[in-house]
N, C-alpha and C positions, 0 to 999 in steps of 0.2 A: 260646328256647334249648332244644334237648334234653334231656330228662333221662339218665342214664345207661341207665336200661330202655331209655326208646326209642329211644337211638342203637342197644343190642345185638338191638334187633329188627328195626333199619334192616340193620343188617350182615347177620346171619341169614339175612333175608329175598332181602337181596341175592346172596349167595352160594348160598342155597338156588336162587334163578332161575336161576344161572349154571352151576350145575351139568353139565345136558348138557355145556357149553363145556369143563367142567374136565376131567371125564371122556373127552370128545373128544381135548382135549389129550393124555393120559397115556396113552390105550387106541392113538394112530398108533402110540407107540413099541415098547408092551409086545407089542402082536399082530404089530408088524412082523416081532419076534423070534424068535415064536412060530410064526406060519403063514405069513410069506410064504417062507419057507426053503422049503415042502414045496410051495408052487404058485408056482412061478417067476415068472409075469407080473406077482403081486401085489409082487413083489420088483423088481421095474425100475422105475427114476428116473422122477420125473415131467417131467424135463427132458430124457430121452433123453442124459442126459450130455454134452450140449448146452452151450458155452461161450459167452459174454456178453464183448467187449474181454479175452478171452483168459484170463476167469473162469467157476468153474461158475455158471450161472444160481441153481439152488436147491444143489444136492448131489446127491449121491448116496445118501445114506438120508433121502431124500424121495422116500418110492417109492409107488406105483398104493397097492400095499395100506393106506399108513397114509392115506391121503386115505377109502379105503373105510373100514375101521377107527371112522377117526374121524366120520364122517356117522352110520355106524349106530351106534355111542354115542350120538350125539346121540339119536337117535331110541327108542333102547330106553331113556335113564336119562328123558328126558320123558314116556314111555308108562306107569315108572313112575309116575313123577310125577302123571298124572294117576289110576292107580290107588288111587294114596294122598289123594287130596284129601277123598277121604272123613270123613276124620279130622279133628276140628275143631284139632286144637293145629298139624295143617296148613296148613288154611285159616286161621290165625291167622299163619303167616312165607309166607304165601305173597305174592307180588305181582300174581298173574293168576289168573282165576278157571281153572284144570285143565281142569276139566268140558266147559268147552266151547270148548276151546285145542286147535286143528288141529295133529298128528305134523309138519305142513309148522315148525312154529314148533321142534321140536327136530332137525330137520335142518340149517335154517339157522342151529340156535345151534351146531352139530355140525360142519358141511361150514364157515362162516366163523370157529369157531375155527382150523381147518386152515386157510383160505388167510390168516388172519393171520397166522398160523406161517409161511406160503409167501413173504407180498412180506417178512415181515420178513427172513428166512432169503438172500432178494435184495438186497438190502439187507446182510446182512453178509457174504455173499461180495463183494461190489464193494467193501466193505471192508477187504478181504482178512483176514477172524477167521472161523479156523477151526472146523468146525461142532465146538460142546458147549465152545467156549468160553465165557466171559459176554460181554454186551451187553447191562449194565446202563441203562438200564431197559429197552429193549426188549425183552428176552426177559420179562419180569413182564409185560407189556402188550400183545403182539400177538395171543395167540389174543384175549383179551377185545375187545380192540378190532375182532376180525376179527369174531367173537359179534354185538356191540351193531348193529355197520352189515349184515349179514347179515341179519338177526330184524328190521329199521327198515320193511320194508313189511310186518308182519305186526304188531309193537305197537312204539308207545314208548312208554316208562317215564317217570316225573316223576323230577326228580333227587332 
C-alpha cells in the first residue's frame, strides 16, 4: 500500500507529465479569443460548418486556430519541460527522463489533447448538448484520454 508521500508524488508526477495536454487544452480556447479574431482562416470551423444526420459534426468554435494553438502548447510547455530537467527536485516528479524525450512527444500530448476534445465534442453534438454545456464525465476525460493514446507510440507509462 502507498503511503501518503508516495501517492502525492504519484499524483504530482502525473499531472506534472500531463501538462502539455492541460495547457493544450486551455491555450485552444484562450488564443482562439485572442488571435484568430485578427487572422480569419485561423477562425473557421474545423468542420466547415459541415452537418452530420442534420447535426453540427464538431461546432463551430472548433476552429483551425485552436487545433494550432493547441499543438504548439504542447510543444513549447514540453521544451520547457525539458529545460527544467536540470533541476533535481525535477527530475524527482518527473516520469520520463526530459533530456532525452523528442518535442515529437509534446506535440502528440498537445495535438491529441485537441482531438480528444474533437470526437468528444462529436459525440455531444449527436447528443444534441449544446457546446459549454456539461457532459459529465466526458468533458474531465477526453483531452487526457486523447493525450495518453496520442503519446502511445512514443512512450507508455506504468500505471
Amino acid at each position: 500500500m502507498l503511503s501518503f508521500m508516495s501517492l502525492l508524488i504519484v499524483i504530482i508526477s502525473s499531472l506534472y507529465f500531463m501538462l502539455p495536454a492541460y495547457l493544450a487544452n486551455m491555450s485552444a480556447e484562450i488564443f482562439s479569443r485572442i488571435i484568430s479574431p485578427k487572422i480569419k482562416i485561423l477562425a473557421r470551423p474545423i468542420d466547415n460548418n459541415k452537418k452530420w444526420h442534420n447535426k453540427p459534426i464538431f461546432g463551430s468554435h472548433k476552429t483551425w486556430g485552436g487545433l494550432l494553438y493547441a499543438s504548439s502548447a504542447g510543444i513549447i510547455v514540453f521544451f520547457i519541460q525539458q529545460k527544467l530537467f536540470i533541476y533535481s527536485s525535477i527530475k524527482q516528479i518527473s516520469l520520463i527522463d526530459y533530456s532525452s524525450a523528442s518535442l515529437l512527444l509534446g506535440f502528440l500530448l498537445g495535438f491529441g489533447a485537441i482531438m480528444g476534445d474533437l470526437i468528444k465534442s462529436f459525440f455531444k453534438r449527436l447528443a444534441s448538448i449544446p457546446p459549454g454545456k456539461p457532459w459529465i464525465p466526458f468533458d474531465q476525460l477526453d483531452f487526457l484520454t486523447g493525450a495518453v493514446i496520442f503519446s502511445l507510440p512514443i512512450i507508455i507509462l506504468p500505471w
